[in-house]
C-alpha positions, 0 to 999 in steps of 0.5 A: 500500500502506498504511504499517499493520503488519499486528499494527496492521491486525489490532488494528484490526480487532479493536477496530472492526469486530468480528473474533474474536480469539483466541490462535493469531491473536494469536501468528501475527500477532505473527510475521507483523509480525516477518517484516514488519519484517525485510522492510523492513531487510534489503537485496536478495536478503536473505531472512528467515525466511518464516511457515508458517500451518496449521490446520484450517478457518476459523481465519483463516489466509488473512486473516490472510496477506492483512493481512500482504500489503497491508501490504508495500512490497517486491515481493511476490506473493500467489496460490493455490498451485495458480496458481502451480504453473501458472507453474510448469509453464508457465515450466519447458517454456518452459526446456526444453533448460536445464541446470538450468531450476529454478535459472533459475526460483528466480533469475527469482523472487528478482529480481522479488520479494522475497516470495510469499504462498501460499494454501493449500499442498497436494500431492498430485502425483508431478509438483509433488513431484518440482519442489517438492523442489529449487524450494523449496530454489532459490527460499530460496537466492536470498532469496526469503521465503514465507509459507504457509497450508496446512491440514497442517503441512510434514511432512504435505504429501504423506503418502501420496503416491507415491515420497514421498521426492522430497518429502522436500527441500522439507519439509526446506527448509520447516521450516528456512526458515519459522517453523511456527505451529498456527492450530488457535484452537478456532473456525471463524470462518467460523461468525460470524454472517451473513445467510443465501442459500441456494446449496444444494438437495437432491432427487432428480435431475430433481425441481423446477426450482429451478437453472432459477429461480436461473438466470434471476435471475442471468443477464445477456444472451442465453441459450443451451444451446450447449457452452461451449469450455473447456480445448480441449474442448466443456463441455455445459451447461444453459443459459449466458449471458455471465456465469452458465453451468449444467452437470450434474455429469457433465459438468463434473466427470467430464470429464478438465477440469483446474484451469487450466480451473476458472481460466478458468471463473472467469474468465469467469463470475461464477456456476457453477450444478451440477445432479445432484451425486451422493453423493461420498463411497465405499469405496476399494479397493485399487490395485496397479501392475506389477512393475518399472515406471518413474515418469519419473525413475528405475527403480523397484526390481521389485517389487509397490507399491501405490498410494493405496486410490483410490475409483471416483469419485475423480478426480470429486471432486478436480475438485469439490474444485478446482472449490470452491477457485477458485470460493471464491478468486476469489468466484465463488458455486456453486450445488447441487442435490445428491442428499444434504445439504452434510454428506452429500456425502463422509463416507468416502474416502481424500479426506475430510480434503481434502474438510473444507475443501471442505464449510467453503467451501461452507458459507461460500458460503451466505451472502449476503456471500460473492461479493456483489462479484463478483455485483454487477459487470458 
């Protein structure tokens, strides 16, 4: 790890190659650097005050929780939030018949690291925010610091999520714990200029053969169009090879494949071709549920509730938003061939504010710099 600052790695960056700077970096920076600088004076199992970054798209959040990471020399850990819930989860039924399985989680964290770095903070599970509501406050206890990217603030993790109030905790323990910064500068710095490729088509389905010829320039190796294993279940393809794999949206995004299945998509291969991406965008409708029904944890008072107004093609597109974001984190490239044009792809839904993100990204990934190291490997 570099000795750097991170207020001395962004100047720098600034000065000789070329950032933008603007006034929500520069105060997130300065007290990034102060959260570094407490790091390294305080003792074991002190923890300082952690940074909550957010904003909208491209105001360079990620980045600048990235400077802020190189820099260290505690133990430190940076992962996608949706990474690390996987943990999670996975840690918590290795400790089932535990007392208290998160204390012994928070306490695992806090003496193995003194610090985590979270991209992208974002709940939209009963499950994670029933978790997340004592973990957080667990994880704070034992001197844990947390530094965040996330594109709402803390009171607006969750908004609309079921039985909210099991929420509540965590945003409690954000607030308190994090100092929270608006990073909304007033430009998307993901709109710098940059050599353009495309990665996105459009036509009608069936129509050219355009995916066929990216596939052949990209592939590596023996091809075939046998299913790909994926998750336990067999994942249709196009064509796949050992690097590229080409898949119609049905079947990679209308299949019940989680995110922990994106994450070994990215895994093994270095590009994802998707044919016949449908217009996602639609009317939600209304959603009730039955009358006195349990939520796992507690009785629910009888009674009418309603759920979020769900769209039919919902679950689709939180898979598709998934898929992008691991595709985006890990610099695995994804190339569309849609019905609609990029920004035409979700205009109503009770999605769309998540789904900005993911047209940010995808607009990103239209240019040649985005995933060049990881096309290059192998």
């Amino acid at each position: 790890m570099t000795q750097a600052t991170p207020l001395e790695r962004y100047q720098h960056a600034v000065v000789h190659e070329g950032f933008a700077c603007d006034a929500a970096q520069r105060r997130a920076v300065e007290r990034l650097d102060e959260c570094h600088q407490a790091l390294h004076r305080a003792g074991q199992g002190v923890g300082p005050k952690g940074v909550y970054l957010w904003g909208p798209v491209g105001r360079g959040k990620t980045w600048l929780m990235d400077l802020f990471h190189e820099t260290l020399s505690v133990p430190a850990r940076r992962q996608h939030f949706h990474h690390f819930m996987r943990g999670v989860h996975r840690r918590l039924f290795q400790l089932t018949g535990v007392s208290d399985p998160l204390e012994v989680l928070a306490d695992e964290l806090g003496r193995e690291l003194r610090v985590l770095c979270f991209d992208e903070l974002f709940v939209d599970d009963i499950g994670d925010a029933i978790i997340l509501g004592r973990l957080f406050q667990a994880m704070f206890r034992h001197g844990v610091t947390i530094v965040a990217t996330s594109n709402q603030p803390p009171a607006g993790l969750y908004a609309d999520g079921f039985n909210r109030s099991r929420f509540l905790p965590a945003i409690t323990a954000l607030e308190h714990h994090m100092t929270v910064l608006d990073m909304d500068g007033g430009a998307d710095h993901r709109e710098r200029p940059g050599i353009a490729q495309q990665r996105y088509w459009v036509g009608a389905a069936g129509t050219g053969n355009v995916l066929g010829a990216v596939f052949e320039s990209l592939d590596q190796g023996p091809v075939t169009s046998a299913p790909a294993p994926l998750g336990g279940r067999a994942l249709s393809v196009v064509q796949r090879s050992e690097t590229v794999i080409w898949c119609q949206f049905t079947d990679l995004c209308e299949q019940p494949f989680s995110a922990l299945d994106f994450i070994a998509l990215c895994d093994r291969y270095r590009a994802i071709l998707i044919s016949e991406v449908p217009r996602l965008g639609s009317v939600p409708r209304e959603g009730r549920i039955a009358r006195g029904t349990e939520d796992g944890a507690r009785q629910v008072q009888a009674g009418d509730r309603e759920l979020p107004r769900l769209a039919a093609r919902d679950d689709a597109v939180r898979r598709f938003i998934a898929l992008v974001d691991e595709g985006y984190d890990r610099g695995v490239p994804l190339y569309l061939h849609a019905e609609v044009p990029i920004d035409a792809l979700y205009t109503q839904g009770y999605l769309s504010f998540a789904f900005r993100r993911t047209l940010s990204r995808l607009g990103e990934m239209q240019l040649q710099r985005f995933g060049h190291a990881r096309l290059q490997s192998r």
